[in-house]
Residue, then its C-alpha position, 0 to 999 in steps of 0.5 A: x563307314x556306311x552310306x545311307x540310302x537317301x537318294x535325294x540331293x545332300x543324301x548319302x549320308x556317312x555313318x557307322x558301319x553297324x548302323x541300320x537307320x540314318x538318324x538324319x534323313x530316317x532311310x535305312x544304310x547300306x549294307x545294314x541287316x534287319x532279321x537277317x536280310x542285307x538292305x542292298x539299294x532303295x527302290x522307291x516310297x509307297x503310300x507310307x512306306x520306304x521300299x528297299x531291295x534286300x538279300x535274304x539269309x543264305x542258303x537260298x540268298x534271295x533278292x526280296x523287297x523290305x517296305x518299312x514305315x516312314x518315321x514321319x507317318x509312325x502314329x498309331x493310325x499308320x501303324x495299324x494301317x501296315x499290320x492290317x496290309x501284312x495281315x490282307x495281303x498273307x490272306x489274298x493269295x492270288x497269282x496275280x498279288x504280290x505275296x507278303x513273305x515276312x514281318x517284323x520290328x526295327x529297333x526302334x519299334x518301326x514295322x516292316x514287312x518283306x515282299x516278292x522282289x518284282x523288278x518293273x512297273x507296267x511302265x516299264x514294259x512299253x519303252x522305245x530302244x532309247x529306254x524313252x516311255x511310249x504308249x501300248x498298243x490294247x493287243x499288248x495291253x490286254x493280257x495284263x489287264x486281265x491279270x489285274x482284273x483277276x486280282x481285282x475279283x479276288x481281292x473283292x470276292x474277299x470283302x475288300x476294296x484296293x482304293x489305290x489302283x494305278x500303273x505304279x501299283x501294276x508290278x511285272x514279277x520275275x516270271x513276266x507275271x502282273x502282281x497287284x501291289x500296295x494295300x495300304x489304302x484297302x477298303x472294307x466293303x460295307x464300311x462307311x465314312x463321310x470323307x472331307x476332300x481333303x480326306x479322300x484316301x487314293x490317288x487324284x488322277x485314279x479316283x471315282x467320285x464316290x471314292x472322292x465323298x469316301x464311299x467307295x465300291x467295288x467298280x471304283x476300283x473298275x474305274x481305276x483300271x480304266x484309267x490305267x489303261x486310258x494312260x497306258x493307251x494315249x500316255x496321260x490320265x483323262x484328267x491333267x490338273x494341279x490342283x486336287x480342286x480342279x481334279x474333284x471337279x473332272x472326275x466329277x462333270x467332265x467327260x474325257x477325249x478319246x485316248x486316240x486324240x492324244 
């Protein structure tokens, strides 16, 4: 037997061992092997996508990540949305952009794809001995802002727009670089959609207003990182609301304090 790779409460669940997916909770098992990579643990959810930490083939035996599309998002538009992330990113090859490496089909017809394995968030780079989270100071922060910011011009200087820029898309690769991730959301320049506000593609505490009204540009993904750092610098978002009402009307009328007033 086998354990699924649910981390929630109840999850774990025992199935057979030539299993790949849980028919109860949709995670994939322990153990499995999908076009020969070992699934080894679960590394979090992307923006419609379960990531997991996987061993390629030998002889080179790599750690990699696998993201796979959640059965709960398989429609056509989601499915469209993860091939033209495998497609977007095998195109942006940057330094500063977490490389796609391969793609391919569940059994069930679920795709996925197999990225860079980058162990930490820029979260993770600002913690206390305690392994508590603590702000930056802008002498540690700025290195990696630049990389973002590289990535960023590419990713523009290409036709596109990120449109999900935020602390947990800024990934610390094995050699200490910053890695741009999570293209799922990516936006083609010169597109145009009326976006309800409830249609609105991105993350609340991140987003522009023209991002809000689905007009995004190439300084929403500006704003974005100004953000990140605003966060990164006092340790909360300009913005702290609930509700994705009172979220549109901040980023809209208010002005924020100071990150130093934090």
């Amino acid at each position: 037997m086998a354990r699924c790779l649910n981390t929630r409460p109840g999850g774990g669940h025992e199935n057979p061992a030539n299993a790949v997916v849980c028919p109860r909770c949709d995670f994939l098992v322990q153990g499995a092997h999908i076009g020969g990579y070992e699934v080894l643990s679960f590394i979090g959810a992307g923006s419609y996508g379960h990531v997991y930490k996987v061993r390629e083939p030998a002889p080179l035996g790599r750690i990699m990540a696998l993201k796979v599309l959640r059965f709960d998002q398989f429609n056509e538009k989601a499915l469209g949305n993860f091939f033209d992330e495998a497609r977007r990113i095998a195109d942006l090859q940057h330094p500063n952009i977490l490389p796609v490496y391969n793609f391919g089909k569940l059994e069930d017809e679920r795709p996925y794809l197999v990225m860079e394995y980058a162990p930490q968030t820029i979260y993770d780079l600002f913690r206390r001995d305690d392994g508590s989270r603590r702000v930056a100071y802008a002498e540690e922060l700025v290195p990696y802002m630049r990389q973002a910011a590289d990535a960023l011009s590419f990713v523009h200087q290409n036709g596109l727009i990120h449109q999900d820029v935020k602390p947990g898309n800024l990934l610390i690769g094995r050699s200490g670089q910053l890695l741009l991730s999570d293209f799922g959301t990516t936006f083609y320049l010169g597109m145009q959609t009326h976006a309800s506000l409830g249609e609105a593609t991105g993350t609340a505490a991140y987003m522009p207003p023209e991002q809000w009204q689905g007009n995004p540009r190439r300084d929403s993904d500006q704003y974005a990182l100004a953000v990140s750092c605003y966060e990164l610098l006092s340790g909360r978002t300009p913005f702290v609301y609930r509700r994705v009402e009172e979220m549109w009307n901040a980023h809209f009328n208010e002005l924020p304090s100071s990150p130093q007033q934090w």
